[in-house]
N, C-alpha and C positions, 0 to 999 in steps of 0.2 A: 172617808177613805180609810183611814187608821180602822173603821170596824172590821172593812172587807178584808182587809192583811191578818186582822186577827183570827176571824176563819177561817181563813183560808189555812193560816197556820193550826188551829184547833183541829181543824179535817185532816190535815195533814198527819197531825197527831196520832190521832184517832184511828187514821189508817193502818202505823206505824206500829203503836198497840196492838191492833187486830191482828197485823201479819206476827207480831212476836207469841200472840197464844194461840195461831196457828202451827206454830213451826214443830213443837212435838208431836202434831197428830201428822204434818206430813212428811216427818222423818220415822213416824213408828211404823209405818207401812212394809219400809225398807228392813224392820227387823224381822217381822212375821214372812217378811220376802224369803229373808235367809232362811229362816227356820223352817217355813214349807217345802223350798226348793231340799235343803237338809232330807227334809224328810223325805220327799221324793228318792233324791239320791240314795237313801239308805235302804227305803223297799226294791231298788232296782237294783241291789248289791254295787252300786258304786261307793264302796266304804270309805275310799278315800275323800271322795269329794266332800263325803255326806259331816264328814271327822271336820273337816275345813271351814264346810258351811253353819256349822253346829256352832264352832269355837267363834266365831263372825257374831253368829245371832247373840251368845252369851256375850260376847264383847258389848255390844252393840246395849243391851238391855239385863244387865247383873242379876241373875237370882230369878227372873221374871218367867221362867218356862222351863221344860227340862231339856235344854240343848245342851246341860252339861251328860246327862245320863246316855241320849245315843250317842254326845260322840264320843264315851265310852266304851260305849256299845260297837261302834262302828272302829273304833282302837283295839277293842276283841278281835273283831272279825281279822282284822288288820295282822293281830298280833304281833302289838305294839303292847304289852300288858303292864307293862311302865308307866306308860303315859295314860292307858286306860286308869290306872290307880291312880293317878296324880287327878282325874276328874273326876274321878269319884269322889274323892277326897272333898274338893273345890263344892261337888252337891251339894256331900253331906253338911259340910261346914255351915249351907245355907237353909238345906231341908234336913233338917235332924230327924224326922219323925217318917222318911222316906224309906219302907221297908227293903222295897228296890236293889235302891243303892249300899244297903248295907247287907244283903244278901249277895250283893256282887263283890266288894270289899274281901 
């Protein structure tokens, strides 16, 4: 009897494990969500959204893509150029050798 409770508890384990190194892969879906939808919004001149959904994905994933660069891009459009600078900034900080960003700067 004591064997059966033990693996019972071992599976259990085991399960518990597998759902914890799953959980990145099925929360990073939800950032490439943002930053696609982002990008959608911003080829369809919705600059607002696209500024909102940008700053989301960067939240969501630091440094990992360039949602900081449209929704500077998208803070242009806006003419918002304050806050476009302020993301710039945030890029370069991260991608220093991003010609881009520093030609927009």
């Amino acid at each position: 009897m004591m064997r059966e409770y033990g693996s019972d508890r071992s599976g259990m384990l085991g399960r518990a494990v597998m759902l914890l190194l799953l959980v990145p892969f099925i929360c990073a879906p939800q950032t490439d969500s943002e930053y696609a939808r982002g990008v959608a919004a911003f080829r369809a001149g919705d600059y607002a959204s696209a500024a909102d959904l940008f700053a989301k994905a960067e939240l969501a994933a630091p440094g990992t893509s360039d949602a900081l660069i449209y929704q500077a891009k998208s803070l242009i459009h806006l003419q918002n150029f304050s806050s476009s600078e302020s993301a710039l900034r945030r890029y370069i900080a991260v991608h220093t050798d991003s010609h881009e960003a520093l030609y927009r700067k």
